[in-house]
N, C-alpha and C positions, 0 to 999 in steps of 0.2 A: 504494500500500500504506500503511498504516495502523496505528502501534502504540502502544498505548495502555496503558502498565507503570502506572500511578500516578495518582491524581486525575482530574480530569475535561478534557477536548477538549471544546470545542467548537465547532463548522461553522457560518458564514451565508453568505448569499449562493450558497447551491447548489453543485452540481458534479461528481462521477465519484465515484460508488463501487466497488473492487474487493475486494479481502483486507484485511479489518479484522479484526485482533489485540487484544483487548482484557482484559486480566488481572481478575481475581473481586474484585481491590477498583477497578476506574477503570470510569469513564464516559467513553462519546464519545456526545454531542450533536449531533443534528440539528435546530438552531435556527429557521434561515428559509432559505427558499429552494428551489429545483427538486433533486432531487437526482436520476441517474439512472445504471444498472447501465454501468458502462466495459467488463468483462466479460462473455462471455455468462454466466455464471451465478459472482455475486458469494456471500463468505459472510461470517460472523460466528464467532471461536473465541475460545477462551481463557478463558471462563465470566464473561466481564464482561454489563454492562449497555450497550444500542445506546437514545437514547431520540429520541422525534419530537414538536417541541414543536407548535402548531399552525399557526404559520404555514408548513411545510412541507409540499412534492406529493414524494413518492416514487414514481415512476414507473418501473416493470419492463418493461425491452423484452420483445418476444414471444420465447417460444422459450427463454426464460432463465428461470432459479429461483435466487432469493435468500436462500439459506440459514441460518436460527441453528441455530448447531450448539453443544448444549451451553450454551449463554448465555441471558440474557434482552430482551426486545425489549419496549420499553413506546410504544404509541400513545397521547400525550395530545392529540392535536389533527392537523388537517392533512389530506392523502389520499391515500391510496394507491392510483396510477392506473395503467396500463398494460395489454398484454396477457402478462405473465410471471407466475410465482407465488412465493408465498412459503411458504417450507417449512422446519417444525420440525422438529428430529430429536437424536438424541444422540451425543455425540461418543465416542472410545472406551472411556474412565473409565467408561460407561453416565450420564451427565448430562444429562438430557435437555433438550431446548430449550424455551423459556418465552415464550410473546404475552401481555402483559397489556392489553388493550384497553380506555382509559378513557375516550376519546372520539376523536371525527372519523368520517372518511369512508373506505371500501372501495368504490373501483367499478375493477371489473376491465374494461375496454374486452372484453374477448373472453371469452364467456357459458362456456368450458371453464378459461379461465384462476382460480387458485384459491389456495388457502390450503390449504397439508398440513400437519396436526396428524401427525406419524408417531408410532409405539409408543415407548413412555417420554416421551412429550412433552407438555406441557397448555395449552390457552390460555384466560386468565380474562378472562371477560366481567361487567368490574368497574364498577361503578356511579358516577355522579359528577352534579355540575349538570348534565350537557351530554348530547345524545344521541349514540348510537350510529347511523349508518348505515351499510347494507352494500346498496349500490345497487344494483350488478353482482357478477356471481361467483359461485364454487364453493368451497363449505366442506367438506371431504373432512376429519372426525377418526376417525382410528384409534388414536390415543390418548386424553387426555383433555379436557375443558373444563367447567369451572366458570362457573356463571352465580349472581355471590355479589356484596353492599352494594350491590344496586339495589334498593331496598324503595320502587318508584312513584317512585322520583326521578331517575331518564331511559330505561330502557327502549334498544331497538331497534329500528329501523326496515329493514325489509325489501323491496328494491325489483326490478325488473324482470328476470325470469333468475334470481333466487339461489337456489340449491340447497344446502340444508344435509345432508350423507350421514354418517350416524352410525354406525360400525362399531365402536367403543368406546365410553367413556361419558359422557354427560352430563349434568351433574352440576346441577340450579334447587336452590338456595342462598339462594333471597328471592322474594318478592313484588313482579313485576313482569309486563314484557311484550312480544312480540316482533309488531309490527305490521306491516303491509301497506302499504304506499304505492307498490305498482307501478302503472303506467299503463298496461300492455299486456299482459303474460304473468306471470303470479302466481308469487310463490314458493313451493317445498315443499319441506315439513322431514319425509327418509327415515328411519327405523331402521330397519338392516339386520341380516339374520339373526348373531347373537350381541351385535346392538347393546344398549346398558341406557340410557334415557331413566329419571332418579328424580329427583321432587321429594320432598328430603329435612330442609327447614328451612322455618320461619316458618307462620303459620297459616291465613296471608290468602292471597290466590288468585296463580298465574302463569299468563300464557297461552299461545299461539299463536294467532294470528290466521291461520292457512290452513291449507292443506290436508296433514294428516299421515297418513304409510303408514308402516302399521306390521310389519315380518314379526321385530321380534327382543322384549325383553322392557318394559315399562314401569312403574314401579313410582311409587305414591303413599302417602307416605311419612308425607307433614305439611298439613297445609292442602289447597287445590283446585287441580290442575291443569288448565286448562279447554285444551280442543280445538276450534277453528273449525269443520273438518271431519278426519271419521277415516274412512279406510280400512286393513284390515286385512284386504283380499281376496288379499295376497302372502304373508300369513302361512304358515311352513311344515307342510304338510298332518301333520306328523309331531308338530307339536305341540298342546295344546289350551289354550281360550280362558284357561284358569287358568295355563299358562303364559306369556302373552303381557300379561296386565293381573294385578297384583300392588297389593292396595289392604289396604295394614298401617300405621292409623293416618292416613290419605288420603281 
């Protein structure tokens, strides 16, 4: 266990994660090293900040989910490997929990294992020198995610198995791009029925580079959204095409 009142902790050399406490003004740091869940399903409270510098592997046994609850969690380097998930959510105050992903790695060993954005929750996909990769794994947001200060200056890369399912919303906030680098089985990016896909800032283009299905609403807002490939064969029979693509200043 783990408690974190005041300034910042910091971890090297790896080791057991279980109940980390960590209060709205301290940090605990995850430096260098292997770090892996002690618990089956370890979490994050107390509305502080959890960060990952990059020479750290955070490794989720199967079967276990790694919870922030209410806090923030910042990836600046490193990877997140294993077959468990990691899952955002809010604690009872309604605070919801916070991914800011600025760089490294996501490969989830097991093609179901995944990332829960839950309702009241957001995770920003923030820009920097460095790419983003999301090798492996399952992106499930039913809350929010921002994709903002990437304007062509790193982008995401999207690799083998990764399923992005978007049941709330997602938010392109810049001029950038989510690419393809699988080697076997392509990834696709779902919106699902009440899902909102909106590029709503900057003028120059964002993309997707594969294949996106669309059954909930999309809207282009500011510049060009560009689609690799689009289906819109799930779309729900009850709505029409004016409902489903929304181009207001797009």
């Amino acid at each position: 266990y783990i408690f974190v009142y005041q300034g910042n902790l910091s971890l090297t050399g790896g080791g057991s994660l279980n109940y980390m406490a960590v209060s709205a003004n301290a940090t605990l740091q995850l430096n260098e090293g292997n770090f892996v869940n002690a618990s089956l399903n370890p979490y994050l409270s107390g509305g502080g900040l959890l960060t990952m510098a990059p020479g750290v592997n955070l490794m989720l046994s199967a079967n276990s989910s790694f919870s922030i609850i209410g806090g923030t969690f910042n990836q600046r380097g490193g990877t997140i490997s294993g077959n468990g998930h990691l899952s955002l959510s809010a604690n009872a105050a309604g605070q919801g929990g916070t991914f800011n992903w600025f760089a490294g790695t996501i490969a989830l060993t097991n093609p179901v294992a995944a990332i829960y954005i839950n309702s009241g929750s957001t995770m920003n996909l923030q820009g920097g020198t460095a790419s983003k990769n999301f090798l492996q794994g399952y992106l499930l947001n039913k809350g929010t995610v921002n994709w903002i200060n990437d304007n062509d200056s790193s982008g995401l890369n999207a690799g083998d198995n990764v399923v992005f399912d978007n049941y709330g919303q997602f938010n392109i906030q810049c001029d950038s791009f989510i690419g393809d680098v699988s080697l076997t089985v392509h990834p696709v990016f779902t919106i699902e029925k009440n899902g909102v896909l909106t590029k709503s800032a900057f003028v120059g283009t964002s993309s997707i580079g594969f294949k996106l299905t669309n059954a909930g609403l999309i809207q282009a807002q500011s510049g060009t959204l560009e689609l690799y490939q689009f289906d819109d064969s799930q779309e729900q029979f009850s709505q029409s095409v004016a409902d489903t693509l929304q181009l207001n200043g797009g």
